[in-house]
C-alpha positions in Angstrom: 30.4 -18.9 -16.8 27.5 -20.2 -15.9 25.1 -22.9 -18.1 22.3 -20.8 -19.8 19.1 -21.5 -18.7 16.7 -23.3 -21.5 13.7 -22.7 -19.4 12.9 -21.0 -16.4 11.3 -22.6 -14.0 9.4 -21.4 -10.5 12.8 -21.0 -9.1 14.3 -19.0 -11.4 11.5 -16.9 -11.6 11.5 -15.6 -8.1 15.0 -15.3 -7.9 14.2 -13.0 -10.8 12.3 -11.1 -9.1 14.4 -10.6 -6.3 16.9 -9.5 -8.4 14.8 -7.0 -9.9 14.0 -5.5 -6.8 17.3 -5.1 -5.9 18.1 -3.4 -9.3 15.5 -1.2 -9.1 16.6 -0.2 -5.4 20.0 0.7 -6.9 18.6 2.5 -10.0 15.7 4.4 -7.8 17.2 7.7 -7.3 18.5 7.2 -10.8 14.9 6.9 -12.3 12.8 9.2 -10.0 15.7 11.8 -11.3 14.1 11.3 -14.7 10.3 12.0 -13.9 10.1 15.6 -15.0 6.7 15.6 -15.9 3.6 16.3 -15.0 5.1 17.6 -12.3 8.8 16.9 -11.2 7.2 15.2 -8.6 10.5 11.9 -8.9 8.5 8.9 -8.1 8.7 6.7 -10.6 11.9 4.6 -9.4 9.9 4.7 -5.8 6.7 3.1 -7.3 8.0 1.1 -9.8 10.5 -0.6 -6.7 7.5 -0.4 -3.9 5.0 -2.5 -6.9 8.4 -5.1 -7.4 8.8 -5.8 -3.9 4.8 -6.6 -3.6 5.2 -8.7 -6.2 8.5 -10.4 -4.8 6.6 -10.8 -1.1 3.9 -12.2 -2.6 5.5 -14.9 -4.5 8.0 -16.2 -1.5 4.8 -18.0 -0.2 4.0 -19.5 -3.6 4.4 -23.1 -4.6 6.7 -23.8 -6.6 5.7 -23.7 -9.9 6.6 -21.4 -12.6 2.7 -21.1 -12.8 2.0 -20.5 -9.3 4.5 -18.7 -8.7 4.1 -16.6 -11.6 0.2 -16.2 -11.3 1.5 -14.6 -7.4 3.7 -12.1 -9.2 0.9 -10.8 -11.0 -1.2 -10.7 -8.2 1.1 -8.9 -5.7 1.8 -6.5 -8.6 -1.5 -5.6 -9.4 -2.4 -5.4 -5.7 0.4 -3.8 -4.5 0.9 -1.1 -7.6 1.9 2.0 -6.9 1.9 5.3 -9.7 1.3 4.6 -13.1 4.5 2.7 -13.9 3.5 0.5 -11.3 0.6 0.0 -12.9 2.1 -1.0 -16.2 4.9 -3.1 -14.6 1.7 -5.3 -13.1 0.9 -6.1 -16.6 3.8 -7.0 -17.9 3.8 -9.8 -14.6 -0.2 -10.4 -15.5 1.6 -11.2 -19.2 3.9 -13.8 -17.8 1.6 -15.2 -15.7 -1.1 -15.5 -18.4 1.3 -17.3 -20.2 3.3 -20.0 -17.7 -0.1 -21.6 -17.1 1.2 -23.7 -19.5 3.5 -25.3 -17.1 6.7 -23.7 -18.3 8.7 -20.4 -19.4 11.5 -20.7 -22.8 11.9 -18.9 -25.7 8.7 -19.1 -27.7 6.7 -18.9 -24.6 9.1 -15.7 -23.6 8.2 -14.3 -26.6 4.3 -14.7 -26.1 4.4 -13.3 -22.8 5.9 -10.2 -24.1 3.3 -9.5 -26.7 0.7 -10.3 -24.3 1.8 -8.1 -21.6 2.3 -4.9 -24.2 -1.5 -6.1 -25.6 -2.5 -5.8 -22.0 -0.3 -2.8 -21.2 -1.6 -1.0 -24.0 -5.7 -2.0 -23.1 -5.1 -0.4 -19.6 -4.7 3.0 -21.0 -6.6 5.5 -21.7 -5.0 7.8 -24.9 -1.8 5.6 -25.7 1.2 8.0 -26.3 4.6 7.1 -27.8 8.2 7.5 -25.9 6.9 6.0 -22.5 7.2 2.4 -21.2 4.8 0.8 -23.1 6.6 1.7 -26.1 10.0 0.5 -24.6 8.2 -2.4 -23.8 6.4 -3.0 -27.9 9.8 -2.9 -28.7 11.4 -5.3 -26.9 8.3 -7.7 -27.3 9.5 -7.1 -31.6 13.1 -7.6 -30.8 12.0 -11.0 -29.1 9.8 -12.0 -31.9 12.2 -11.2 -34.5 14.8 -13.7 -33.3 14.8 -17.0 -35.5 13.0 -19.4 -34.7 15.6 -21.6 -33.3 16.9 -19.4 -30.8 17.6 -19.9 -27.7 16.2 -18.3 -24.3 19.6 -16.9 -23.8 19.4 -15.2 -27.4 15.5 -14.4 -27.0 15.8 -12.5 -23.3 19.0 -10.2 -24.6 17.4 -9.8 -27.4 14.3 -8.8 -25.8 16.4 -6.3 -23.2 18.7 -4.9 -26.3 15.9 -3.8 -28.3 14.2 -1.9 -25.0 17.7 0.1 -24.2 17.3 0.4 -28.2 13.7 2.0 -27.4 14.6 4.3 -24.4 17.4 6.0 -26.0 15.0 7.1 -28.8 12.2 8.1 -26.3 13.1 11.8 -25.9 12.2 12.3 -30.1 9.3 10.9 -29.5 7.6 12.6 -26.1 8.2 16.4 -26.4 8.5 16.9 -22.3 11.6 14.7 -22.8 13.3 16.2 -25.0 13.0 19.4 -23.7 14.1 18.2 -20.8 16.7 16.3 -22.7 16.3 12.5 -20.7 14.7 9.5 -21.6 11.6 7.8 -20.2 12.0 7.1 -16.5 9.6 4.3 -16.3 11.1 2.9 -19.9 14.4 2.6 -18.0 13.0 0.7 -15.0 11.6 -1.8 -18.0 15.0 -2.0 -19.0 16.4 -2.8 -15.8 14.0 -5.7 -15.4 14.4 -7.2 -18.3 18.5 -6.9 -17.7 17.7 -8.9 -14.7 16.2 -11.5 -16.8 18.8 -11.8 -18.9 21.1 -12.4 -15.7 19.0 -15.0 -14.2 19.3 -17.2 -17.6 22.5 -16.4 -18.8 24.5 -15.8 -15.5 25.6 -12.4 -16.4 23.9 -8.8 -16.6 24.3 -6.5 -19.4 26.6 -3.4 -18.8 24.7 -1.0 -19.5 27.1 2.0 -18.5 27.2 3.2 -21.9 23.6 3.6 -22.4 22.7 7.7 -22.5 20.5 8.9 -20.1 20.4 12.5 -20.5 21.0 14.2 -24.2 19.6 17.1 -25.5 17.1 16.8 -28.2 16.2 19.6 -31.2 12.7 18.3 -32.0 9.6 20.7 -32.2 8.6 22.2 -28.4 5.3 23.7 -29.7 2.2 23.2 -27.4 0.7 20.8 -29.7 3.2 18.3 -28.6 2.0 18.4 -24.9 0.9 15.8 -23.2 0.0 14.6 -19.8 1.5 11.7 -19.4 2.9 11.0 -15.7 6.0 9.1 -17.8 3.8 6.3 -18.2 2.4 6.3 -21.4 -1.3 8.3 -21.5 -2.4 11.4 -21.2 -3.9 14.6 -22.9 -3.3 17.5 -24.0 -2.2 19.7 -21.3 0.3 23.0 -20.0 3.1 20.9 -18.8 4.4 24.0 -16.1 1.5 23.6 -14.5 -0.8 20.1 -13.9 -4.5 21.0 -13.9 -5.4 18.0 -11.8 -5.1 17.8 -8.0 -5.3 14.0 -7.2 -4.1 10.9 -8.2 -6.1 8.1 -6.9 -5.6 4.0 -6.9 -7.5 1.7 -5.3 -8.2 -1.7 -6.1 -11.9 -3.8 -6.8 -12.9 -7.1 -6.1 -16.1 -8.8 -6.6 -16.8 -7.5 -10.1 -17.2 -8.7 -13.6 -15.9 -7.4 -16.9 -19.2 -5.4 -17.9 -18.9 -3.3 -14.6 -15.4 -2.8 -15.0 -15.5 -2.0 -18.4 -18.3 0.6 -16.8 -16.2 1.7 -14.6 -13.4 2.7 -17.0 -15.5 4.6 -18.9 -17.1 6.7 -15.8 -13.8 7.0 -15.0 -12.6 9.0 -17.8 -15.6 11.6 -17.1 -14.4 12.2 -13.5 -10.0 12.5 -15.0 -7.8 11.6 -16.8 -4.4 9.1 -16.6 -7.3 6.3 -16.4 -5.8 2.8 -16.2 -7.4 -0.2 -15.1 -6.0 -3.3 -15.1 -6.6 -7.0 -13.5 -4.3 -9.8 -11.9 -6.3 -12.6 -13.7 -7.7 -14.2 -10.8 -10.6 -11.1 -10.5 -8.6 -8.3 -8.8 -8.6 -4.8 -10.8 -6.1 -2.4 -10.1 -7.1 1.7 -10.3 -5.2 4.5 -11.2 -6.5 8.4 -12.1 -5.6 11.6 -12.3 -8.6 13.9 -11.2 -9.4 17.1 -9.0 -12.4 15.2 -6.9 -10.7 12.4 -5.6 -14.3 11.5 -3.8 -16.2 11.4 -7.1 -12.9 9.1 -8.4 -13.7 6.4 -5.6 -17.6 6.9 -5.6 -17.3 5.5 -9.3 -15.3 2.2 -8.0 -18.2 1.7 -5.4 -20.5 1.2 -7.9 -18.1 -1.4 -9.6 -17.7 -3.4 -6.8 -15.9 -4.3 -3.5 -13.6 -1.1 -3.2 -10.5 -1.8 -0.8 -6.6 -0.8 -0.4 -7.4 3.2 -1.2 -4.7 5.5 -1.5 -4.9 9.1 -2.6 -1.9 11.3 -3.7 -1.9 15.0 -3.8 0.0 16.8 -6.7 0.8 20.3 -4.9 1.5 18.6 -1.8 4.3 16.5 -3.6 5.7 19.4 -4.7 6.8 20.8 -1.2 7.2 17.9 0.3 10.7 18.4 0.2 10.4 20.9 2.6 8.1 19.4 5.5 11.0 17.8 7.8 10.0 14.3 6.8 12.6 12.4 7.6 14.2 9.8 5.2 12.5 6.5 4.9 14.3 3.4 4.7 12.8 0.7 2.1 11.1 -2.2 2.9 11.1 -0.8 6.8 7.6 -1.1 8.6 6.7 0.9 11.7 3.7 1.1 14.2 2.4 4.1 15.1 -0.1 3.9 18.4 -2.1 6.7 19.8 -1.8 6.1 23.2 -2.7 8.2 26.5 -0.4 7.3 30.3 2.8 6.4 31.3 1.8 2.6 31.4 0.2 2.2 28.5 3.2 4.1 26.7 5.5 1.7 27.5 3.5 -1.0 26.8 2.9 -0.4 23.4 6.9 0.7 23.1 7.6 -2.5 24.7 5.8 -4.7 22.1 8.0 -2.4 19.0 5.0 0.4 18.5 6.4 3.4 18.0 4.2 6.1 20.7 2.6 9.5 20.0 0.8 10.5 23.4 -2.3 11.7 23.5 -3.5 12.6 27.6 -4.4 16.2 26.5 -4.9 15.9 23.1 -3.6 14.8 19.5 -4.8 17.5 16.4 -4.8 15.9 12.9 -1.6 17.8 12.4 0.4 16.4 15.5 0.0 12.9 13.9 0.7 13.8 10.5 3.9 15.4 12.0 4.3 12.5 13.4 3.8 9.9 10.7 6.1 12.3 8.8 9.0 11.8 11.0 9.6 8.1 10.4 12.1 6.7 8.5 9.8 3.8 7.2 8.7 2.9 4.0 5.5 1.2 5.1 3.3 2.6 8.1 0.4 1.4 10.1 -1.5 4.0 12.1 -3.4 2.6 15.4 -5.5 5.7 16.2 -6.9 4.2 19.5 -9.9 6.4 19.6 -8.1 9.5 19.6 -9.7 11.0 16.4 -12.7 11.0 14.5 -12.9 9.0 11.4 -13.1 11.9 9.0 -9.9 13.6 10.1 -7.8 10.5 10.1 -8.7 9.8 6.2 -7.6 13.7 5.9 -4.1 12.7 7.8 -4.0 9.7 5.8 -4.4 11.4 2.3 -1.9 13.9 3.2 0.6 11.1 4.9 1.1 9.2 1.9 4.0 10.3 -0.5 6.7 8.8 -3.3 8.1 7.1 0.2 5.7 6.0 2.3 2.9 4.4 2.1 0.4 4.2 4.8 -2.4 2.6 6.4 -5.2 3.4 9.2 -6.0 0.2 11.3 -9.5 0.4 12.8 -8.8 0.3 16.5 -11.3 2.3 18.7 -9.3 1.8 21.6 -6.1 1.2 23.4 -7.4 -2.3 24.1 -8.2 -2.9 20.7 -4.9 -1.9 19.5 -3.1 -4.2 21.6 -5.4 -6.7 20.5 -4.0 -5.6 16.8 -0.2 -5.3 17.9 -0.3 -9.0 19.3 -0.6 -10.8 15.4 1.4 -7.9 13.5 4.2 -9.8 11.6 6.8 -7.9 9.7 7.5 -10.9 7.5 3.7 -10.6 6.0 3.3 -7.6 3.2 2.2 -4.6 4.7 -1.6 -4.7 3.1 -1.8 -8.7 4.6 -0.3 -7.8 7.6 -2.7 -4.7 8.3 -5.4 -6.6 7.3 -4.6 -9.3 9.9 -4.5 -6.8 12.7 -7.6 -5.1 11.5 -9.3 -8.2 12.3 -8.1 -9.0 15.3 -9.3 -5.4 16.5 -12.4 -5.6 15.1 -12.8 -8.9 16.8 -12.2 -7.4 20.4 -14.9 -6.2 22.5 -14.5 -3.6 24.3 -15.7 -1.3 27.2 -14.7 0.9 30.2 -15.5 2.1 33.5 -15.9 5.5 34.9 -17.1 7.5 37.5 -20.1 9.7 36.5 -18.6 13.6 37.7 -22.8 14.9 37.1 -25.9 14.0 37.4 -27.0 13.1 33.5 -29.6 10.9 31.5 -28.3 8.4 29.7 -29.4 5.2 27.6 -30.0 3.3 31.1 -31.8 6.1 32.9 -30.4 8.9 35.6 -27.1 8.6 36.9 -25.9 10.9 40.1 -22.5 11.9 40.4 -20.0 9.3 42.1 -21.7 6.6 40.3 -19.9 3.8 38.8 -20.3 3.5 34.6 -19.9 0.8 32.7 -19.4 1.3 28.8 -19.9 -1.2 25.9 -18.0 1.1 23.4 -19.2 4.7 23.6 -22.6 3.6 25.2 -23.5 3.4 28.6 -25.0 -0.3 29.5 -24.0 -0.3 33.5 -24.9 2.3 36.1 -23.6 0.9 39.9 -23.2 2.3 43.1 -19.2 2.2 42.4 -16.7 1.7 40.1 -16.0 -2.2 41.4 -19.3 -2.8 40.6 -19.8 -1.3 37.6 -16.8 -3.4 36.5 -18.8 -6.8 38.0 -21.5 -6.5 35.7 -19.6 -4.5 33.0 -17.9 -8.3 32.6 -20.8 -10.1 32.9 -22.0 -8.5 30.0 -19.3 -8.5 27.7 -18.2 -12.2 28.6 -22.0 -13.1 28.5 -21.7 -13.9 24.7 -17.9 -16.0 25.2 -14.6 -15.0 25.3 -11.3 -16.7 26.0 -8.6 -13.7 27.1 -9.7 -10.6 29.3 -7.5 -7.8 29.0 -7.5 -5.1 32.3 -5.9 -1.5 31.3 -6.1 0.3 34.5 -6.1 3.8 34.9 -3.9 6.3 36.9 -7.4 7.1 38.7 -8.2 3.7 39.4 -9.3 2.9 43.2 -6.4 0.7 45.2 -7.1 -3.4 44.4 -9.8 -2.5 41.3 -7.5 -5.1 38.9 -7.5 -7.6 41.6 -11.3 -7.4 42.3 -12.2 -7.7 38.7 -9.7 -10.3 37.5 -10.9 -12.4 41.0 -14.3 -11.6 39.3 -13.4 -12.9 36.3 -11.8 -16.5 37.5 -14.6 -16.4 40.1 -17.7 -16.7 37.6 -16.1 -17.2 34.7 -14.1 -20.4 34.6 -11.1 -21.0 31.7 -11.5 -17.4 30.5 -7.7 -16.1 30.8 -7.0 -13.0 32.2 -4.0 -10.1 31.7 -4.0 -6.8 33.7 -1.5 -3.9 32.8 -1.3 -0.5 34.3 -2.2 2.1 31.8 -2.6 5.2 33.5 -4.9 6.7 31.8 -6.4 9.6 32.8 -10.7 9.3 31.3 -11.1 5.7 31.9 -10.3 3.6 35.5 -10.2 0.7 33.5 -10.3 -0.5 29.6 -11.7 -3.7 29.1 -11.0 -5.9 26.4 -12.5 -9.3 25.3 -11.3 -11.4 22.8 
């Protein structure tokens, strides 16, 4: 047997959480099984895992202090929290973290962390309510603090982990959903599955656990005055639990506030719905979570507190029949890229660089890339539109995309050029919110344009242009009319390079004149000097050629 651990040191503590991730991916179908209410919607072992493994990426870059390290816990966590429980889970981290600023982690300090994170736990929420994980957490946090004083870590951490399975077990006598449904908390047996991974990481060896009861059927009073709409996360009110009343549940996180807004914030909150938690990471990120039926009104309210970012919206009746969309099975921790992309060339472009393809040459509905989204087996996915649909209808695809599995995120690419632009920095290694945010940028720092051929005489922003003229477009705007498409191009580069640029990249179309890449890239090393440039056949049908700068 291994030495027990007296302290636990940076190290330790994200092997920890590696551990706990992978004990949470064996438990999840285990714990979403034990969700029953408000709906049986089974996604507490999914968020509680998805919220670990944020936490986990975040804190492989850290240094290596127990107080680095854990201060990136807590902020992966926070930003990367998924569902209630993921929520609470954060503040157990923000506890820890709070508390190894000290410089280190053993058993008093173990013990402080634990009441600090079920101090925090409890501020988040709104209407406190017993037999959930806060309460499995209290009681482990008493457990630890009951130890003597000159116990070890060894003894504090089993301790601490005992009197939690101690708590769940009692958990359906205390929620009435429970023990009707005659199981104990599902997010209270994630807590205990973490803190059994503690104990492993500082004793060498994980409670068994087999014998603790999951399922057992309770004779406590069912009456409606026992109801409560809790999630299985510890809040709610009083409510019919056959039947949630609430259509949304909306997270999103703030950033540049203060503790008056938020504080604000929490309160308009609970006038838009319920479930309200708030929470921070300690370094001025605040976590969202609630329950409400106008999930617009629920993010208006955040815009008023302060930078609004990462939004996700979950719909209760659509997870409900999920189950019976065709989505195929995700696998966790698997992140795919799905690119809106019209011709042959470009197709196999984007497949070539690990993009998965949904064409678009006639056209792509709202619910042909939903379908789409639905059919990949990935946990995490980033959506490259390209253009293809309007802004309005992709936030309508994205609600409806994200479930218990997936999560997902719409990259701001306006066009193919843009998106491979994006593609060229994605990095699977990165988290998925870092890594979208790094190909966001790199879109939204590519110019971009096209040429085409005017089909009618119309007035645009540069005056008349007949039909066979050559177009040059800055976005959706035309800037260039020519007497052909070669010179359009010209001058179509001229502008766009006139403000710098280092890489031009040529899509050309399948109507594209013979030698139209050659002309322009000779254009471009021509007047241009040291500017690189790449041309790929697209074939796209609207534009003879997509321009980007970067």
């Amino acid at each position: 047997m291994l030495e027990a651990l007296q302290r636990v040191d940076g190290e330790a503590l994200r092997r920890w959480a590696g551990i706990c991730v992978d004990g949470l991916t064996s438990r999840c179908e285990d714990i979403n099984r034990l969700n029953v209410f408000p709906v049986p919607d089974s996604d507490t072992g999914t968020n509680l895992l998805f919220t670990m493994r944020a936490a986990a990426d975040s804190a492989a870059s850290a240094d290596g202090s127990v107080a680095d390290v854990a201060a990136a816990l807590a902020r992966g966590a926070v930003a990367g929290a998924r569902g209630n429980s993921g929520v609470i889970l954060s503040q157990v981290l923000r506890g820890i973290a709070d508390v190894a600023r000290i410089g280190h982690l053993d058993a008093r300090t173990v013990c402080t962390a634990l009441d600090q994170a079920t101090v925090l736990a409890t501020d988040a929420i709104s209407i406190p309510v017993e037999g959930t994980i806060v309460t499995v957490l209290r009681e482990a946090a008493v457990a630890a603090s009951a130890c003597p004083h000159d116990t070890d870590l060894a003894g504090v951490v089993s301790a601490a982990a005992s009197g939690a399975a101690a708590a769940l077990a009692h958990t359906p006598t205390q929620l009435a959903e429970l023990g009707r449904a005659g199981v104990v908390d599902a997010g209270g047996l994630g807590l205990v599955v973490i803190l059994d991974a503690l104990v492993g990481v500082v004793t060498g060896v994980t409670p068994d656990r087999s014998g603790l009861t999951l399922v057992a059927q309770v004779d406590i009073d069912a009456g409606p005055e026992h109801d409560t709409h809790d999630h299985g996360h510890g809040h709610g009110t009083t409510h019919d639990s056959t039947q949630h009343t609430l259509d949304y549940e909306v997270m999103y996180l703030v950033a540049d506030t203060d503790a008056a807004r938020v504080a604000e914030l929490r309160t308009r909150l609970g006038e838009v719905g319920d479930s309200v938690i708030v929470v921070g990471d300690g370094d001025g990120s605040w976590s969202v979570h609630v329950h409400c039926h106008d999930a617009g009104a629920a993010v208006e309210v955040g815009l008023a507190a302060g930078r609004v970012h990462d939004i996700r919206i979950d719909c209760f009746a659509l997870d409900l029949v999920r189950g019976d969309t065709g989505s195929a099975v995700s696998v966790p921790g698997r992140r795919c890229i799905l690119a809106v992309v019209a011709g042959d060339g470009a197709a196999e472009l984007f497949a070539s660089e690990g993009a998965e393809v949904i064409r678009c040459d006639e056209q792509v509905t709202p619910e042909k890339l939903l379908e789409a989204i639905r059919q990949l087996s990935c946990t995490e996915v980033l959506v490259m539109p390209n253009g293809a649909l309007p802004a309005q209808e992709l936030l309508t695809v994205g609600a409806l995309a994200r479930d218990d599995r997936r999560s997902v995120l719409l990259l701001p690419t306006s066009s193919m050029v843009q998106g491979l632009a994006a593609l060229a920095v994605h990095d699977t290694r990165r988290p998925a919110v870092d890594d979208g945010f790094a190909m966001s940028e790199a879109a939204a720092s590519t110019r971009w344009g096209s040429v085409r051929v005017a089909r009618e005489r119309s007035l645009t922003l540069m005056g008349t242009c007949e039909a066979g003229d050559g177009l040059g477009l800055i976005g959706h705007e035309v800037v260039v009319i020519a007497g052909d498409a070669v010179e359009a191009g010209r001058r179509l580069l001229d502008q766009v390079l006139g403000v710098g640029g280092e890489l031009v990249t040529l899509l050309i179309g399948a109507q594209a004149p013979d030698g139209l890449g050659d002309a322009l890239a000779d254009h471009v090393s021509n007047n241009h000097p040291g500017v690189e440039v790449l041309v790929y056949p697209g074939g796209q049908d609207t534009d003879l050629v997509q321009v980007g700068v970067e």
